[in-house]
ROGU-959249 format. One record per atom (N, C-alpha, C, O): residue in three letters; x, y, z. Coordinates in steps of 0.05 Angstrom, whole numbers, padded with zeros to 5 digits, always signed. Each point is the difference from the previous one (the first is absolute). Example, Ala and Ser with C-alpha at 12.3 -4.5 7.8 and 13.67 -1.06 7.14 Angstrom:
2
ALA+00264-00114+00156/ALA-00018+00024+00000/ALA+00018+00024+00000/ALA+00021+00000+00013/SER-00028+00021-00027/SER+00016+00024+00001/SER-00015+00022+00014/SER+00010+00022+00004/
//
This chain:
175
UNK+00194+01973+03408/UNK+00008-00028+00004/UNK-00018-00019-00016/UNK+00012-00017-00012/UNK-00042+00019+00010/UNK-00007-00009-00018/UNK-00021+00019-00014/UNK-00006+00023+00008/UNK-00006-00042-00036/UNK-00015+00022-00019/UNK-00031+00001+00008/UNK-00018+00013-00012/UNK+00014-00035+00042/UNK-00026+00012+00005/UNK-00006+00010+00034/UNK+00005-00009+00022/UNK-00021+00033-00034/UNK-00005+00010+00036/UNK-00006-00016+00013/UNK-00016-00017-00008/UNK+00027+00016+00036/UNK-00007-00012+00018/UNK+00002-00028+00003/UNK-00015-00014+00014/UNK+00034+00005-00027/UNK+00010-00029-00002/UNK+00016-00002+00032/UNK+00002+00019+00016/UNK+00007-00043-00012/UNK+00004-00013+00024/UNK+00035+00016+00008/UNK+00012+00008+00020/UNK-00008-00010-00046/UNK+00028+00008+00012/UNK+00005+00028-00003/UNK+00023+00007+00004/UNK-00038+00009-00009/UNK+00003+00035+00008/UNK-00005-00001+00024/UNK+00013+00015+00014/UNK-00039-00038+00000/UNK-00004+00015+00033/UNK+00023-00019+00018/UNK-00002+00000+00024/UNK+00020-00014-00037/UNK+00027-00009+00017/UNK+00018+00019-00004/UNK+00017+00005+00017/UNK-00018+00006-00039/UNK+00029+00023-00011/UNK-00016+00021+00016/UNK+00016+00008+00018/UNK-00042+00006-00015/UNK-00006+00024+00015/UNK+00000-00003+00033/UNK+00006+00020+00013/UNK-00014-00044+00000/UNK+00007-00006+00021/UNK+00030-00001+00016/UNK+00004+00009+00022/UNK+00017-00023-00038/UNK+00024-00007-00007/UNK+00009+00035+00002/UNK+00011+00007+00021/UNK-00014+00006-00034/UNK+00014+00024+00001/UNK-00009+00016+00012/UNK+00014+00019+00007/UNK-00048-00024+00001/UNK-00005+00018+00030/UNK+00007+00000+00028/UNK-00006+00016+00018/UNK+00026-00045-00016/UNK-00004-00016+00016/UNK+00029+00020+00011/UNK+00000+00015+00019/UNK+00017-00020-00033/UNK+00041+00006-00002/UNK-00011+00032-00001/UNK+00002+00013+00021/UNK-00013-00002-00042/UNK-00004+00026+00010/UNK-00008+00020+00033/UNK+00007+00021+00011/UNK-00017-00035-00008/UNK-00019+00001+00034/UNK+00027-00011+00015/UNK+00012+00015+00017/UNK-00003-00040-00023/UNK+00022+00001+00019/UNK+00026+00013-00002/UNK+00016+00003+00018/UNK-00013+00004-00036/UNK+00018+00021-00009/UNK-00005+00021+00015/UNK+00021+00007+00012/UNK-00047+00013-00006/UNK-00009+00027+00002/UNK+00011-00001+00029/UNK+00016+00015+00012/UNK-00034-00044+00001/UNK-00001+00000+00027/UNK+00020-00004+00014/UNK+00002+00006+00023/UNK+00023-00025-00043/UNK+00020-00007+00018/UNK+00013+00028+00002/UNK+00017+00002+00018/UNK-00022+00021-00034/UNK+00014+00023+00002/UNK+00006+00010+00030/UNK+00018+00002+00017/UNK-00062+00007-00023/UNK-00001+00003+00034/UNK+00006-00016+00026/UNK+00004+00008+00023/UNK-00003-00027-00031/UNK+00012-00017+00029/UNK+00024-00004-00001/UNK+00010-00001+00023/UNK+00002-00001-00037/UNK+00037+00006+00001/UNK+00013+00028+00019/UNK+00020+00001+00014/UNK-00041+00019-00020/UNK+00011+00017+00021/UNK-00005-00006+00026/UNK+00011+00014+00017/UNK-00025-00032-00012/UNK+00005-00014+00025/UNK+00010-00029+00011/UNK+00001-00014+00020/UNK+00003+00014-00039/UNK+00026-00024+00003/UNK-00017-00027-00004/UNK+00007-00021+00009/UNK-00034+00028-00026/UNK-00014-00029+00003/UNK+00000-00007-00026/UNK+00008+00012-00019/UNK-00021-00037+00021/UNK-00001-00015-00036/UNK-00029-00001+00003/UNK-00014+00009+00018/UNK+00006-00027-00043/UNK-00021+00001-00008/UNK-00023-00031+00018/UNK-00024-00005+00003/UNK+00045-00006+00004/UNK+00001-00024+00016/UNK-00016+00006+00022/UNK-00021-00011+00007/UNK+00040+00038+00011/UNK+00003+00007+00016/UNK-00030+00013+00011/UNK-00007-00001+00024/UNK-00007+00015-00045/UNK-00009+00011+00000/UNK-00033-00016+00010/UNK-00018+00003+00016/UNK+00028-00023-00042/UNK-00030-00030+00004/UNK+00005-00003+00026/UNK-00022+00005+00011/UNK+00038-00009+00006/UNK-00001-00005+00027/UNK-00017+00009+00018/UNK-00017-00009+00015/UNK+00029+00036-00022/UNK-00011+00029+00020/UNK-00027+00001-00008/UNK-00013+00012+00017/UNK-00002-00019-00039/UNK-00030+00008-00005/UNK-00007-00015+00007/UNK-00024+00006+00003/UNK+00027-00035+00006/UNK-00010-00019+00000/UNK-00002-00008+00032/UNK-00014-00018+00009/UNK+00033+00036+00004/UNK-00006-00009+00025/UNK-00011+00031+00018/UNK+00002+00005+00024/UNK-00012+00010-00044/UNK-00019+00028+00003/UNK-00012+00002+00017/UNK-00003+00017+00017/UNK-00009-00044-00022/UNK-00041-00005+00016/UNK+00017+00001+00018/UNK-00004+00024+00006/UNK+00029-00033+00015/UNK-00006+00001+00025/UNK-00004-00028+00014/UNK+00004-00006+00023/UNK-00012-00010-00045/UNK-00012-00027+00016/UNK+00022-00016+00000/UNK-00005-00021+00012/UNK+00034+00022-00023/UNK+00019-00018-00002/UNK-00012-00022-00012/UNK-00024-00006-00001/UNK+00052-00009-00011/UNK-00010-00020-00023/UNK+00029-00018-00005/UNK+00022+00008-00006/UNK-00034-00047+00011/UNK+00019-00017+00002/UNK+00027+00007-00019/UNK-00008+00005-00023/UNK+00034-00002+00026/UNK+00021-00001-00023/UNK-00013-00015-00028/UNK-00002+00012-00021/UNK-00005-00039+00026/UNK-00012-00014-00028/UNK-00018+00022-00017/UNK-00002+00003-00025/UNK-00012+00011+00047/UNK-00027+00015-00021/UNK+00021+00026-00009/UNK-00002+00007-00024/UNK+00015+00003+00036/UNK+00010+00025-00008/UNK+00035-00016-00023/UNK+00018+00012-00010/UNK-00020-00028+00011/UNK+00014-00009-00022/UNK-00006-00011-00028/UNK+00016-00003-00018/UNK-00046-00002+00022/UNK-00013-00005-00033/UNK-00011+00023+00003/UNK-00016+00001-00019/UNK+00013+00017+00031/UNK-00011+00040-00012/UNK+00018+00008-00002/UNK-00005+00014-00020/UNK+00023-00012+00023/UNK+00031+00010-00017/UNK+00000-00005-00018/UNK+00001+00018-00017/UNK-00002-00046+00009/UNK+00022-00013-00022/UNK+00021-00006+00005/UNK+00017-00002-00018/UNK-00010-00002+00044/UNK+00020-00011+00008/UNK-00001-00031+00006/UNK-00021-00010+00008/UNK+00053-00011-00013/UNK+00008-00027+00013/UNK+00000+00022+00036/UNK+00000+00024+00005/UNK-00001-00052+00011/UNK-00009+00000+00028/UNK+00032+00007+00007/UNK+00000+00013+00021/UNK+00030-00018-00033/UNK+00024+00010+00006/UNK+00004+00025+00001/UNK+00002+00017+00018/UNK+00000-00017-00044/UNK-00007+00042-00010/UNK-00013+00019+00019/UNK+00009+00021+00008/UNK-00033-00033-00001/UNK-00019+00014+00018/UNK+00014+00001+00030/UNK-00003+00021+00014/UNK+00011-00034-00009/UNK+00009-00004+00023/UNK+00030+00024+00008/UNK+00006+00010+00022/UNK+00004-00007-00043/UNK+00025+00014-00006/UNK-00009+00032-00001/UNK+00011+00019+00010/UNK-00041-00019-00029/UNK-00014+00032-00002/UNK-00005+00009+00029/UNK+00014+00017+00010/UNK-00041-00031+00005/UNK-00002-00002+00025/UNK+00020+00012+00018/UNK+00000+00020+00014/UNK+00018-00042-00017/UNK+00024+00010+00028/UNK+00012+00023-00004/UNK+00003+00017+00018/UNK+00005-00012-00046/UNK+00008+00034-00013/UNK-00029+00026+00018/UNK+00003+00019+00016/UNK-00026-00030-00026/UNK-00017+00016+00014/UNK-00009+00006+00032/UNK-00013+00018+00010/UNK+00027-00044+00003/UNK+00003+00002+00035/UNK+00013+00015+00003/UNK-00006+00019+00014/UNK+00035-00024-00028/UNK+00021+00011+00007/UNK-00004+00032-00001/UNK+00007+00015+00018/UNK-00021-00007-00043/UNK-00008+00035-00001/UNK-00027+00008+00027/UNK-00006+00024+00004/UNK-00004-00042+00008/UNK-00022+00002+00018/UNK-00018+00005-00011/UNK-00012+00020+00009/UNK-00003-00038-00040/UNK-00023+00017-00001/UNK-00015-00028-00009/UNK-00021-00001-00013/UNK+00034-00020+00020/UNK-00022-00034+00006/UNK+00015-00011+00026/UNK+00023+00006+00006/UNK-00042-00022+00012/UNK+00014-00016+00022/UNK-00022-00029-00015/UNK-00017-00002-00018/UNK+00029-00016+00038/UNK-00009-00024-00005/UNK-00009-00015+00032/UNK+00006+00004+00024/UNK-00022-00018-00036/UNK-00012-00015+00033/UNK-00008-00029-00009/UNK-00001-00007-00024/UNK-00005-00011+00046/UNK-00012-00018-00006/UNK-00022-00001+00010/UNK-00008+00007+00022/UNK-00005-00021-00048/UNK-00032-00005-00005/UNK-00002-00005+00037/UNK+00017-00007+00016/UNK-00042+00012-00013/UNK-00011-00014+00026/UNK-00021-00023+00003/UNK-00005-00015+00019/UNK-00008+00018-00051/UNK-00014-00028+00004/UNK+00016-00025-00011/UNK-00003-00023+00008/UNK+00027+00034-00034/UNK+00018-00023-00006/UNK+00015+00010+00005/UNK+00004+00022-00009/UNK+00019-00034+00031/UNK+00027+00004+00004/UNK+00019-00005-00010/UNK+00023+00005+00008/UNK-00033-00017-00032/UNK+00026-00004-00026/UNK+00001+00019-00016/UNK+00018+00000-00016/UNK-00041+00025+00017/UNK-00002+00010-00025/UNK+00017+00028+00015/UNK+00003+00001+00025/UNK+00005+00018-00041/UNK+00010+00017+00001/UNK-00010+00025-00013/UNK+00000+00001-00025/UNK-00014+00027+00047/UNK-00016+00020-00014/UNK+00012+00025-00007/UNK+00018+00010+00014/UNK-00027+00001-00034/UNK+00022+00025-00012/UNK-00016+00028+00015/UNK-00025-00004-00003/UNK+00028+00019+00011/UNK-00020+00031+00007/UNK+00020+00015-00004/UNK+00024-00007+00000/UNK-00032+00032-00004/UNK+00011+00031-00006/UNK+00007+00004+00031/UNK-00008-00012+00020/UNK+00025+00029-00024/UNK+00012+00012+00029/UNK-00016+00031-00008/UNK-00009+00009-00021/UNK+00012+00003+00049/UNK-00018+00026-00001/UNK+00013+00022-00021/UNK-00013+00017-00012/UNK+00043-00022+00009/UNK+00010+00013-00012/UNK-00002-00005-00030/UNK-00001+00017-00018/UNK+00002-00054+00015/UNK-00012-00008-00024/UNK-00033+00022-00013/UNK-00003+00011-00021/UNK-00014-00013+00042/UNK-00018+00010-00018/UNK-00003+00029-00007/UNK-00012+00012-00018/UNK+00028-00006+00041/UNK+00008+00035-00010/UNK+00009-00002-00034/UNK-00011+00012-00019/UNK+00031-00026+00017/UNK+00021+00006-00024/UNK-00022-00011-00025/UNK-00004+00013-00021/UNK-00007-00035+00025/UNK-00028-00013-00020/UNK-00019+00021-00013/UNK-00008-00001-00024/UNK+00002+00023+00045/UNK-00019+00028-00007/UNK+00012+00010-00007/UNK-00005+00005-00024/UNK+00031+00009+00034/UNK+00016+00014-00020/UNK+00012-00005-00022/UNK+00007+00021-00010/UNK-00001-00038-00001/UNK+00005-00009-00026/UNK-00019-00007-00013/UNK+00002+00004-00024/UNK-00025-00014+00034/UNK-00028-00011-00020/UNK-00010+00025-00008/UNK-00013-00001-00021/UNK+00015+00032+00034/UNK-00011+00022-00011/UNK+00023+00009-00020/UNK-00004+00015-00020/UNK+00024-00023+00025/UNK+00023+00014-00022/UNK-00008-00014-00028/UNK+00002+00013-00021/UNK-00011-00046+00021/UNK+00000-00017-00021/UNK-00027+00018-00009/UNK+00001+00013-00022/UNK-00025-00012+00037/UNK-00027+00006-00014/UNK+00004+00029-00015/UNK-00007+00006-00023/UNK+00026+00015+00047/UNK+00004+00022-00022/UNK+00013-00007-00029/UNK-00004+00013-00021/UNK+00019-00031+00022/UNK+00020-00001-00024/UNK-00019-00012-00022/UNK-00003+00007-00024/UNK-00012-00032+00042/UNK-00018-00016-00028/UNK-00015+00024-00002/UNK-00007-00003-00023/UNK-00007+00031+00032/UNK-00011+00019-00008/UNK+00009+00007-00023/UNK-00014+00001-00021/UNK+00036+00004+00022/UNK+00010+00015-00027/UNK-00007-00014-00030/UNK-00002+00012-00022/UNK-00002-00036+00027/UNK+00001-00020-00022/UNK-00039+00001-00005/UNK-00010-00011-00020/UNK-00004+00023+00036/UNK-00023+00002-00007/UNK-00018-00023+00016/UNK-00021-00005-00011/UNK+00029-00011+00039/UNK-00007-00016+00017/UNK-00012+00025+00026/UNK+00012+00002+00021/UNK-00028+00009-00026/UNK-00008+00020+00015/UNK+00000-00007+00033/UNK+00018+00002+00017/UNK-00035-00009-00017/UNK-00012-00013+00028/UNK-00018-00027+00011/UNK-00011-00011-00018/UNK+00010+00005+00031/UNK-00003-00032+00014/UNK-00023-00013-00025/UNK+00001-00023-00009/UNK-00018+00041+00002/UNK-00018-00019-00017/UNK+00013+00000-00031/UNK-00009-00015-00017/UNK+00030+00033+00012/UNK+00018-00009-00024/UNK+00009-00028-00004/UNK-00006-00017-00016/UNK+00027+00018+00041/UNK+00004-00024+00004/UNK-00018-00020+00009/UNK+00005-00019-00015/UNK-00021+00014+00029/UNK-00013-00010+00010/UNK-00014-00009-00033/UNK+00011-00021-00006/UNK-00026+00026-00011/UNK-00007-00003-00023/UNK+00016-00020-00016/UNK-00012-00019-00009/UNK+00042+00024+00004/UNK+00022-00014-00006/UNK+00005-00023+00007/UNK+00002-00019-00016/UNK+00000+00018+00052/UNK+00012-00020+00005/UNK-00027-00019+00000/UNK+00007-00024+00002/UNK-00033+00027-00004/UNK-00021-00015+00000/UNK+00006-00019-00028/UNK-00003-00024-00005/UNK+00012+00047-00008/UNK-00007-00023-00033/UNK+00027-00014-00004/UNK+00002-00014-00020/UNK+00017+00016+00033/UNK+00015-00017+00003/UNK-00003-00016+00007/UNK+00005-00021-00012/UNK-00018+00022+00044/UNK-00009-00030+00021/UNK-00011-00015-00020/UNK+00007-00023-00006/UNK-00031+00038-00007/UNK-00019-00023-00020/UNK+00017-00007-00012/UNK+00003-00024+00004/UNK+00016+00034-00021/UNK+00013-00019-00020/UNK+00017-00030+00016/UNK-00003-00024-00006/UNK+00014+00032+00021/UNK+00009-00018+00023/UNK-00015-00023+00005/UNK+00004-00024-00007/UNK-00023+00034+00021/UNK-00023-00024-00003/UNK-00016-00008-00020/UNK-00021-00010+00008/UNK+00023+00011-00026/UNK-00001-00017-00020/UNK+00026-00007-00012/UNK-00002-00014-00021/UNK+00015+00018+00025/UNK+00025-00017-00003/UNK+00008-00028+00015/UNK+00003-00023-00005/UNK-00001+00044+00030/UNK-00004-00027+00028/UNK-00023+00001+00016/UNK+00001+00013+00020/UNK-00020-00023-00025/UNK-00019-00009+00014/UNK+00003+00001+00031/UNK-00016+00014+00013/UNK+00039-00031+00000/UNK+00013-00009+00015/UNK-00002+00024+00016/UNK-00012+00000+00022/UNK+00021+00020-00030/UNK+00007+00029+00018/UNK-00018+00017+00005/UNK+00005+00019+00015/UNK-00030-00023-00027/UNK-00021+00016-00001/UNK-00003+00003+00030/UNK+00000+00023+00009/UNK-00003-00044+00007/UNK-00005+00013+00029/UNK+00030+00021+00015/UNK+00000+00017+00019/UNK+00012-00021-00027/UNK+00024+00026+00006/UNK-00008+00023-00015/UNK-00011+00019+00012/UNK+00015-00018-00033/UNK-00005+00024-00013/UNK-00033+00013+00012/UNK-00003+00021+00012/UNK-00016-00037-00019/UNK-00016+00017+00019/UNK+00004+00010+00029/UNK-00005+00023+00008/UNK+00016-00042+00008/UNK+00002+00011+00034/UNK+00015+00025-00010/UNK-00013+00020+00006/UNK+00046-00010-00026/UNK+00015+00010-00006/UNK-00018+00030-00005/UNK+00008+00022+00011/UNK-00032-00025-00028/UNK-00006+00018-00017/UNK-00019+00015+00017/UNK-00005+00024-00003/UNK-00010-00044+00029/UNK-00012+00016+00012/UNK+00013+00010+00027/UNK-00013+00014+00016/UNK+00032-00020-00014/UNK+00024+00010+00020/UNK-00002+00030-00012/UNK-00012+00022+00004/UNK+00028-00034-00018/UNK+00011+00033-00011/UNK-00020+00024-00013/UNK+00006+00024+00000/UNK-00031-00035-00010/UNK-00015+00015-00003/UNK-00016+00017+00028/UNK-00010+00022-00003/UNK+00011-00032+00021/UNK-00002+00005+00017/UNK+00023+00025+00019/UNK-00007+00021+00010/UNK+00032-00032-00012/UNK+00021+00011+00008/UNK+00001+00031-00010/UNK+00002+00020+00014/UNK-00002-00022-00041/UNK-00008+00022-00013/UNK-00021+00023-00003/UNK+00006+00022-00008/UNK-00030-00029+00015/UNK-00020+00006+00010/UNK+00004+00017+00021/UNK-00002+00024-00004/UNK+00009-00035+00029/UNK+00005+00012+00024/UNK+00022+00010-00007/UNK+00003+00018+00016/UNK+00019-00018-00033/UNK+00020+00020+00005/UNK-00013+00036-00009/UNK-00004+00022+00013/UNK+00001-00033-00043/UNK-00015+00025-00011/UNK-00024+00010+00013/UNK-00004+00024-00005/UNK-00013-00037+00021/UNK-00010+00012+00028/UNK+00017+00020+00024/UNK-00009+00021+00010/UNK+00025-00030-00007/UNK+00017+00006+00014/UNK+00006+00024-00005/UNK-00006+00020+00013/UNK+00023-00021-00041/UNK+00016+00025-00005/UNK-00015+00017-00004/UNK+00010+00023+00000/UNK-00044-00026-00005/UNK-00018+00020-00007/UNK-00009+00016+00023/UNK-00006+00023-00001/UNK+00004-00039+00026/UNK-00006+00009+00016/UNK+00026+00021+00011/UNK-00005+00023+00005/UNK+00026-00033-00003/UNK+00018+00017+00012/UNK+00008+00035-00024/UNK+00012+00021+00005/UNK-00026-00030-00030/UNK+00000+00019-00014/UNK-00022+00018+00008/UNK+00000+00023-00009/UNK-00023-00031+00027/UNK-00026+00017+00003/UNK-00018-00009-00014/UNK-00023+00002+00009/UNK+00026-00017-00042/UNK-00020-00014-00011/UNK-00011-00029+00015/UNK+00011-00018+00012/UNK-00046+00026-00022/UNK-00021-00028+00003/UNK-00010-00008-00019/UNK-00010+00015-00017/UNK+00010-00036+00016/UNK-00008-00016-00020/UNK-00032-00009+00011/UNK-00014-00015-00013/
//
């Protein structure tokens, strides 16, 4: 694209096509379960457990607040989000996983991690490595988000952590 390495617009064209690639791979795997890629931001996003206002779980999508609302009810309807209202604001409206929701979240997030395996995304600190230098690029982009992307990065660094804890242990390995 252009005649010098590392100019501005190879890392939009390499991002740009890592971006549609990845959602390409992944919508594969989640199509066999009838989800999108949408669908999916949802379900990770409301992982932790802690539930989270429709507004917040509609700018972590990338979703308008209509759209979202339409994904959502598709996902009640399968039983694997309910909705409640906030209890400290009663205007706000909170999204959580249903038990069955987080069953289906583990089993598909290991089907995605085997698959990004194949591609050479080994294990949590693969990614975990990845999605760090993304966040940085992010925040320095938007300033603005740096405090999401960090709470984000140490969420999940975390999440990850204890999973691959987890599975080590149930394998007999200690770390």
């Amino acid at each position: 694209m252009s005649d010098v390495p590392g100019a501005p617009a190879d890392l939009l064209r390499s991002l740009t096509r890592a971006e549609r690639l990845l959602s390409r791979r992944l919508g594969a795997v989640l199509a066999e379960d009838g989800l999108t890629i949408e669908a999916w931001r949802v379900l990770c996003l409301l992982a932790d457990g802690q539930g989270h206002p429709m507004s917040e779980v509609s700018a972590e999508a990338f979703l308008p607040p209509g759209t979202l609302t339409k994904l959502v009810d598709q996902l009640v309807d399968r039983n694997l989000v309910f909705r409640r209202v906030d209890v400290l604001d009663r205007r706000r409206i909170r999204a959580y996983l249903t038990a069955r929701g987080r069953r289906e979240h583990e089993r598909i997030d290991q089907q995605i991690r085997a698959n990004l395996a194949e591609v050479g995304l080994r294990d949590a600190t693969d990614l975990a490595d990845l999605t760090d230098q993304l966040a940085t690029l992010v925040d320095r982009l938007d300033p603005a988000s740096r405090h999401d992307h960090n709470h984000n990065r140490d969420h999940n660094h975390n999440r990850d952590h204890n999973h691959d804890r987890d599975r080590a242990t149930a394998a007999g390995l200690h770390r």
